[in-house]
KOLGUVO-276668 format. One record per residue (C-alpha): chain; residue in three letters; x, y, z; residue number from 1. Coordinates in steps of 0.25 Angstrom, whole numbers, plus 5000, padded with zeros to 4 digits. Example, Ala and Ser with C-alpha at 12.3 -4.5 7.8 and 13.67 -1.06 7.14 Angstrom:
2
NODE   ch    aa   east   north     up     i
NODE    A   ALA   5049    4982   5031     1
NODE    A   SER   5055    4996   5029     2
# end
This chain:
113
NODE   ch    aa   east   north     up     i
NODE    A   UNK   4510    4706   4194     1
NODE    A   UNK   4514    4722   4198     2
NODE    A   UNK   4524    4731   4201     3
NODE    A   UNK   4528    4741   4210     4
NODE    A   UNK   4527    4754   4202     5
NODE    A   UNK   4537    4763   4207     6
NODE    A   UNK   4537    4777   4201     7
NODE    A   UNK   4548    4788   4203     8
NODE    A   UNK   4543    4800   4209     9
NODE    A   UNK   4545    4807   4197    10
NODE    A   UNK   4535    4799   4188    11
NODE    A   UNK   4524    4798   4198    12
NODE    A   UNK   4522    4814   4198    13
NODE    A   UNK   4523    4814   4184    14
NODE    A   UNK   4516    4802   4179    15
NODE    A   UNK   4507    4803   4192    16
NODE    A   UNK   4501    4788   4187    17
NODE    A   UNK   4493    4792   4177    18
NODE    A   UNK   4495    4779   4169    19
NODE    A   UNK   4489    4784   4156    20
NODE    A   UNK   4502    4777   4151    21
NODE    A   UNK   4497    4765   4155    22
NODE    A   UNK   4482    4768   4147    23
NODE    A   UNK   4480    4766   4134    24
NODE    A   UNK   4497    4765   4131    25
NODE    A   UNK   4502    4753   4123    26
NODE    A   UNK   4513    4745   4127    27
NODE    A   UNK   4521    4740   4118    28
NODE    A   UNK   4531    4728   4126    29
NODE    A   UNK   4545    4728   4119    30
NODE    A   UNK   4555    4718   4122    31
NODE    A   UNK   4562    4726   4134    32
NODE    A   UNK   4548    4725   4138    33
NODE    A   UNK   4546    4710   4138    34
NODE    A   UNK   4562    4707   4143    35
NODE    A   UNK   4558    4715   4156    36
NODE    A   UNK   4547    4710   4158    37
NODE    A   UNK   4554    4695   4156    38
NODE    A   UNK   4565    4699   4167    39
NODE    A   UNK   4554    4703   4175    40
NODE    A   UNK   4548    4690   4175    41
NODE    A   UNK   4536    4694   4171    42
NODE    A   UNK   4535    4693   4157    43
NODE    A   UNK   4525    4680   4155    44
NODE    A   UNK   4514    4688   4164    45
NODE    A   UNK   4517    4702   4160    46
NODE    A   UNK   4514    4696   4144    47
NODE    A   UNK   4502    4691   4148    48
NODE    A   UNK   4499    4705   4149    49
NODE    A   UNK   4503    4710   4135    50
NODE    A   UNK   4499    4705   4121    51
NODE    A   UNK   4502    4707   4108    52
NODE    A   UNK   4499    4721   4101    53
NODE    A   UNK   4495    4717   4084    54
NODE    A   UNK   4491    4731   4083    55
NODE    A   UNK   4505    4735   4084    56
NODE    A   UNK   4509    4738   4070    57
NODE    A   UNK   4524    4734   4073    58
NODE    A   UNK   4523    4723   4076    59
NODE    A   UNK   4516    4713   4088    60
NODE    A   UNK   4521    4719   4100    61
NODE    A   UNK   4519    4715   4115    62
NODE    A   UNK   4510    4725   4121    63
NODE    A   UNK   4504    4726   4135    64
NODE    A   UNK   4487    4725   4137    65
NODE    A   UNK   4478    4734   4140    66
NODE    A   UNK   4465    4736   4147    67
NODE    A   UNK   4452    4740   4140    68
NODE    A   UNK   4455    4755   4144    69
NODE    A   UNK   4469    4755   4139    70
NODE    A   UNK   4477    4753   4151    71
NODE    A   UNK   4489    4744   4152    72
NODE    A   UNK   4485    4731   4159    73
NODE    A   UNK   4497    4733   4171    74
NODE    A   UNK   4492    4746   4174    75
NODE    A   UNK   4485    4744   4188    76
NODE    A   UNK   4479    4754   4197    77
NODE    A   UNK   4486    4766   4188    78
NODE    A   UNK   4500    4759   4189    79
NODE    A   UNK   4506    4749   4180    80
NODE    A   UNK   4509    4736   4188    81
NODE    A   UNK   4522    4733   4178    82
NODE    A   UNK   4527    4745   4181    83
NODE    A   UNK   4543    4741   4183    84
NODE    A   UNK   4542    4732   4171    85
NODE    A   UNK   4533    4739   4162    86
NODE    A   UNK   4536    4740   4147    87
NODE    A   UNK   4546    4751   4140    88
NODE    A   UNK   4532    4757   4133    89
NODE    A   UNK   4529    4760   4149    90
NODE    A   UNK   4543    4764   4153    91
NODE    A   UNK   4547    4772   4141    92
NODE    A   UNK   4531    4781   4144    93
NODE    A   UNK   4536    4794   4143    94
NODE    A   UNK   4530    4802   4153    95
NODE    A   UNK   4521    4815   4147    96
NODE    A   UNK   4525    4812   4134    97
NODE    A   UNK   4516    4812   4123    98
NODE    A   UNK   4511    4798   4124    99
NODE    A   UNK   4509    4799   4139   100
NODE    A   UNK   4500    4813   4137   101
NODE    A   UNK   4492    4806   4127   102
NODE    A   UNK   4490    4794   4136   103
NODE    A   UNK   4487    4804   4147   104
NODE    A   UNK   4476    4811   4137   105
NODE    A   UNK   4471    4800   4134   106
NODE    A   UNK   4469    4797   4149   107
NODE    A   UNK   4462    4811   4151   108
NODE    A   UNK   4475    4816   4160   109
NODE    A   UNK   4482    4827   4159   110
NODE    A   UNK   4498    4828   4153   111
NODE    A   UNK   4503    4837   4165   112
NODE    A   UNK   4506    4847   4155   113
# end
């Protein structure tokens, strides 16, 4: 399974791929989540991909594996291989803000400031 991942202009000079997003960030899957990845067809394998967060002291909710060094399990060669059905955690990342220059800390980079 992978996607074309198809960035505007805009985001590739901004982000420039870092993916420190994709390091160490914990996705939560909501229900808009799970119904997109049903229309897309691919929810019984994109699941198999996911398990069940006990940790989470709200309840049991759906998150998606990581590697051993924190990385999300559909980021591949510094690009996420799911990237036109990724979950709202991903789409809703707000670039620069504070979670991303913590992540980016984290990852030893700079925060372009």
């Amino acid at each position: 399974m992978s996607f074309d991942l198809t960035l505007t202009p805009a985001v590739k000079t901004q982000c420039k791929n870092c993916h420190a997003c994709c390091m160490g960030l914990i996705v939560d899957l909501d229900e808009e989540d799970l119904i997109l990845w049903e229309e897309s067809g691919l929810l019984e394998e994109l699941l198999e991909s996911t398990e069940i967060d006990f940790e989470n002291p709200w309840g049991h909710n759906r998150v998606i594996k990581q590697r051993d060094d924190g990385s999300c399990i559909f980021l591949v060669n510094g690009l996420c291989t799911i990237y036109q059905v990724r979950p709202n955690v991903c789409r809703d990342f707000e670039y620069l803000g504070l979670n991303c220059k913590s992540l980016r800390k984290r990852c030893g980079l700079d925060d372009f400031e």
